[in-house]
N, C-alpha and C positions, 0 to 999 in steps of 0.2 A: 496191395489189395488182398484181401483174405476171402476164399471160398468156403461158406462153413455148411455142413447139412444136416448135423443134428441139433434140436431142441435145448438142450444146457447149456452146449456150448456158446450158442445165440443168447442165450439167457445172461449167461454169466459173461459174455466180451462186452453187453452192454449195459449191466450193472457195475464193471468193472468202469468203464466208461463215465459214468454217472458219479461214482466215487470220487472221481478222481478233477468235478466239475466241470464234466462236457455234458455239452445235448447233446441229442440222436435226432436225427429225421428218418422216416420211413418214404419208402417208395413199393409200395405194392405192385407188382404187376404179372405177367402169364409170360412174360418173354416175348422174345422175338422183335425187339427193341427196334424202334425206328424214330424217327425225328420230335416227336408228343413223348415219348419215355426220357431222351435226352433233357429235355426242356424240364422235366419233371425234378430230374435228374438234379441239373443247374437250379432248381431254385430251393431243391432238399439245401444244398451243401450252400448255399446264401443263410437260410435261416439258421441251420444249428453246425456245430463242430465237427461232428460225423454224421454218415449218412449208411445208411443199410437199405438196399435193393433187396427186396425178395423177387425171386421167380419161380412159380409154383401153377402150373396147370390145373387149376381146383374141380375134381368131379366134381365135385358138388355143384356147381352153377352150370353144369349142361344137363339138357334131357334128353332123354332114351334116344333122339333120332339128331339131335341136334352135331357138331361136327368135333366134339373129342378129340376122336383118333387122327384125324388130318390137320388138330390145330399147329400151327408152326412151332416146331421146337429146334432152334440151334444154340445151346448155351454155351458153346466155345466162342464164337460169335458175340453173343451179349457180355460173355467176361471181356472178352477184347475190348468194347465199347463201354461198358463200364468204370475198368481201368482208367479207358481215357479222360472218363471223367474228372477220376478223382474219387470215386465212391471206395468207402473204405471196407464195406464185408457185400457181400453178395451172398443172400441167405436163400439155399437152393435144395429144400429138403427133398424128400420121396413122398408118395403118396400114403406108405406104412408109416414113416415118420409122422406125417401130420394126422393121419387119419388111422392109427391102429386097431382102433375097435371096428373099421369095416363099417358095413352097413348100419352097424347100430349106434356109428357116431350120434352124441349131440348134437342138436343144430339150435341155431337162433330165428328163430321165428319172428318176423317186422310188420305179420299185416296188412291192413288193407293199402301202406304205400308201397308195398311189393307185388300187390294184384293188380294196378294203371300203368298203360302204359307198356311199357313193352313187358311188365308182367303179364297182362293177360296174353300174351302169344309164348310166355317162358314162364309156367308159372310156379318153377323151382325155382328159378336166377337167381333172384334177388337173395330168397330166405341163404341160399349157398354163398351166394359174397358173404353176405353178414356175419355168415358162421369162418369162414374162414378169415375174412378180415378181424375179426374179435381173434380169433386164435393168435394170428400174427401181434393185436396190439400185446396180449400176453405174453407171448413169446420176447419181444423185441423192447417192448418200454418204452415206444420213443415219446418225447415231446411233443414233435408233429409229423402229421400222415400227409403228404401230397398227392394228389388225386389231378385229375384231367378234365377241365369242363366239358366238354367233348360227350364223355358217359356223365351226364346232366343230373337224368333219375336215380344212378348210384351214387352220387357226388348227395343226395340229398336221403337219401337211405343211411348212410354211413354217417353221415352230422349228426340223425336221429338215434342211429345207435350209440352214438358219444354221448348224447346227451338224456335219453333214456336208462343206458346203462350206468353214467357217470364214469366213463374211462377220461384219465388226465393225459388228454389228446389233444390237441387243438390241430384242425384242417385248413391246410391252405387248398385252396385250387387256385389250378393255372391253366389261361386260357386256349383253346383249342389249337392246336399246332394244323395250318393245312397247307397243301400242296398248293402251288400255285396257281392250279384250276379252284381253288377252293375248298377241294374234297380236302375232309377230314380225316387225318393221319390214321391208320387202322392197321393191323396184324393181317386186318381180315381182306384190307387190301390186295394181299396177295393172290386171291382167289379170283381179282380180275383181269381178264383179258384188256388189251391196250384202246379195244372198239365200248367195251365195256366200263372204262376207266372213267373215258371221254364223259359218256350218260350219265355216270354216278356226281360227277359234277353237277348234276343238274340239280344235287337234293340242296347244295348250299345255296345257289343260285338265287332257287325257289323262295328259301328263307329267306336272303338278304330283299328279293321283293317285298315281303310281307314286312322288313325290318323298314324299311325305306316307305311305307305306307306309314308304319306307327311314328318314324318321327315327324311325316309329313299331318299329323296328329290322328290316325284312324285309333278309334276305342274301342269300337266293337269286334266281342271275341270273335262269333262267327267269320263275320269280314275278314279278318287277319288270317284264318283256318283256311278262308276260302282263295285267298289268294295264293297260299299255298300250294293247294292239291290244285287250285287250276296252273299254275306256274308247272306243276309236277305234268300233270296231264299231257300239258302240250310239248312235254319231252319227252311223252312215253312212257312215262313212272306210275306207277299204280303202288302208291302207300299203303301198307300196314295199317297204319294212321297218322295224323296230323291233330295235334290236341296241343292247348293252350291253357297252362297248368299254371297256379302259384308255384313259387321257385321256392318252396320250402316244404310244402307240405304234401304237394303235387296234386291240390284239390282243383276239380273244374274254374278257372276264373270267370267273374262273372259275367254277362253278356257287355254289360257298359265296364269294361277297365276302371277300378279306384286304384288310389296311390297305393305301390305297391311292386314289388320284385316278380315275373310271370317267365315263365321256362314254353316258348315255343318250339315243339321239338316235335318229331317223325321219326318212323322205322318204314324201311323199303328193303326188297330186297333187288338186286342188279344182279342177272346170272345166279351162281352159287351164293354169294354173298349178300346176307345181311347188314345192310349198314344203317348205323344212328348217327342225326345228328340235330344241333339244338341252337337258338340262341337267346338270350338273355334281353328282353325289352324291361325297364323300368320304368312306372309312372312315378311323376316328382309331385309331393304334398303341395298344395298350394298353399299361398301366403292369408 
């Protein structure tokens, strides 16, 4: 496995690459690799030949108060686990490398899908993935980007920018990796305490009640919403929000469910921590 941290050299080991009739897959990610990065990892190196891990703490998707400086960083640690994988470059630039012009970087701007949802409580986030995940599909070339259903709303921000921008990308996602309580795999896990871990469970929980209504056939958004936060409630959980979005575009679905893909999904925080998570209900076309 190769460590690489400048820009051409990324450029040109995967053009080279291309040349020579391999694909790339990408794996974007902030580091601090856990169980949802592996898996991500394993289905990069299924679909194409080689596979490139970036790890890159992106200023740009946190705000002035949000938690930067104490995000986990051990990258001797994620090359160890990488390695194991079998991932062939781990692309690990500096924040001068990718962001030279400073402040006055470009950015990609997405819109009213990056102000719902947990944009309205981050309402840099989003426009910063976009801008840096577009640098990386430039940088790296791959074939396909692998992403985590998990982060739901950026998993549908980034197909918009593949498909707005026309980058020759094609995205897989891969579904949520969680612990055995349920909670969903997180970096930001580490921020909780063992009493605290216990409660964070309670956000998947809560979903899978509202998931177990929809197959037992409920339609209505509200209903679904409210099974939610009362599931949340009676654990002590006081949501962010709990909202019931089309899985594509992240608009309100509508009060009666039509056929159709829908992103149930919430932000809470437990302790220090922030955490998302979501699931995917589908209504089937009738005959």
């Amino acid at each position: 496995m190769e460590l690489i941290t400048e820009i051409e050299a990324m450029r040109e080991g995967s053009r080279r690459w291309h040349r020579q009739g391999e694909t790339v897959a990408l794996v974007p990610t902030m580091g601090a690799f856990h169980a949802g990065h592996l898996a991500l990892m394993r289905r990069a190196r299924e679909l194409a030949s080689r596979t490139v891990v970036s790890i890159f703490v992106n200023p740009l998707q946190f705000g002035p108060h949000e938690d930067l400086s104490r995000y986990p960083r051990r990258l001797e640690a994620d090359l160890q686990a990488a390695q194991a994988m079998g991932v062939d470059v781990v692309f690990a630039p500096s924040e001068a490398v990718m962001y030279p012009a400073g402040e006055e970087t470009a950015r990609v701007e997405m819109g009213r899908i990056a102000q719902v949802l947990c944009g309205r409580f981050r309402p840099i986030h989003f426009n910063g993935v976009a801008t840096v995940v577009a640098k990386l599909f430039h940088i790296v070339e791959p074939d396909w980007a692998v992403f985590g259903q998990k982060d739901g709303q950026q998993v549908a921000i980034v197909r918009k920018l593949v498909r707005d921008l026309n980058f020759p990308v094609a995205i897989e996602v891969v579904p949520t990796v969680r612990e055995a309580s349920g909670l969903a795999m997180s970096s930001r896990n580490e921020y909780l305490s063992a009493d605290e871990r216990l409660k964070a469970a309670g956000l998947y929980a809560a979903l899978r009640e509202a998931e177990e209504r929809f197959r037992a056939g409920e339609r209505e958004r509200q209903a679904l919403v409210s099974v939610v936060e009362t599931a949340l409630a009676a654990r002590g959980i006081e949501p962010e929000y709990v909202e019931l979005v089309d899985a594509d575009e992240l608009r309100p679905a509508p009060e009666q469910l039509v056929p159709g893909r829908y992103l149930l999904a919430l932000a809470a925080w437990v302790g220090q921590a922030r955490l998302i998570d979501n699931v995917v209900l589908e209504v089937a076309a009738t005959a």
